[in-house]
C-alpha positions in Angstrom: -181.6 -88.1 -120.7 -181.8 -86.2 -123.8 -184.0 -86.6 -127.2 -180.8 -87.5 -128.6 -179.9 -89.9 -126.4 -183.4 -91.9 -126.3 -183.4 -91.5 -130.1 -180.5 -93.4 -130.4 -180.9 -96.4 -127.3 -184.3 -96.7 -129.1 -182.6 -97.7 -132.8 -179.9 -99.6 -130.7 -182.9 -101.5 -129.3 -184.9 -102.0 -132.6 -181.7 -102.8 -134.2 -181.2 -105.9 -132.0 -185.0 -107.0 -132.3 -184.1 -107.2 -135.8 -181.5 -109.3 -134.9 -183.4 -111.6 -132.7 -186.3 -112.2 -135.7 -183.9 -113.6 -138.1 -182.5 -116.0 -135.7 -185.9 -117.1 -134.3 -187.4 -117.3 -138.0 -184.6 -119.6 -139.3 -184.6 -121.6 -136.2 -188.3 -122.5 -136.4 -190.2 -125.3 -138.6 -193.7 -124.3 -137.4 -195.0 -122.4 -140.9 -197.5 -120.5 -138.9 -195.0 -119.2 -136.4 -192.5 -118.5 -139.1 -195.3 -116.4 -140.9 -196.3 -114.5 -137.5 -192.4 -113.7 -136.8 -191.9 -112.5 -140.3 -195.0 -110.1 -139.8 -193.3 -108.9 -136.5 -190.0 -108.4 -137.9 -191.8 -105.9 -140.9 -193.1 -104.0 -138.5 -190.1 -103.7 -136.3 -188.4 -102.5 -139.4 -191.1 -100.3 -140.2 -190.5 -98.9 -136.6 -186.6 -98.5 -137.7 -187.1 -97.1 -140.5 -189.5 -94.1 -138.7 -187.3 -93.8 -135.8 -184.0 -93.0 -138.1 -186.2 -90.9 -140.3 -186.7 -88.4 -137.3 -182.8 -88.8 -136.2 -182.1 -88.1 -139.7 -184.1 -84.9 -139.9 -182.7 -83.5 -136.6 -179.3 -83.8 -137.4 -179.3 -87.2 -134.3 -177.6 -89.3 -137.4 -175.5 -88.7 -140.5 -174.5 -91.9 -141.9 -171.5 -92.6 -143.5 -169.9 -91.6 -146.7 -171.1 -93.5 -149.5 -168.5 -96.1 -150.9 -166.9 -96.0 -154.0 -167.4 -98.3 -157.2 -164.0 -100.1 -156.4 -165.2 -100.5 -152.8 -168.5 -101.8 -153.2 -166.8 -104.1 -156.4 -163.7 -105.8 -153.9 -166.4 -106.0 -151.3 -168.8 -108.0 -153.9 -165.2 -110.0 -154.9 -164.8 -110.9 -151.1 -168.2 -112.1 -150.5 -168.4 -114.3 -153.8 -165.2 -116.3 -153.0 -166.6 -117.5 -149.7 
């Protein structure tokens, strides 16, 4: 397996973490547990945000295209009417 290849499984996997924390921190009433999943889930971000730094800098990710003002503004007009 290449860098390339582990850089990318390893955001895959941080990315559903992410996605795990917000379900567990909205399914919980406990305030302390809440609190101690909401720490985990900043660092796990913390951890994304590093990790797609470094794929970033070696050329592992380029992200999309930025949208355009009339994308982003029927997006926003989708979104509001729900």
């Amino acid at each position: 397996m290449n860098e390339k290849t582990m850089v990318a499984d390893t955001l895959v996997g941080i990315n559903g973490e992410l996605t795990r924390y917000g379900e567990m921190i909205t399914q919980t009433e406990n305030p302390q547990l809440k609190q101690t999943l909401k720490q985990m889930r900043n660092q796990c971000e913390t951890s994304q945000e590093e990790i797609y730094q470094i794929a970033r800098a070696k050329g592992y990710y380029v992200p999309a295209a930025k949208a355009t003002r009339e994308e982003v503004d029927h997006v926003r007009s989708v979104l509001s009417q729900g």
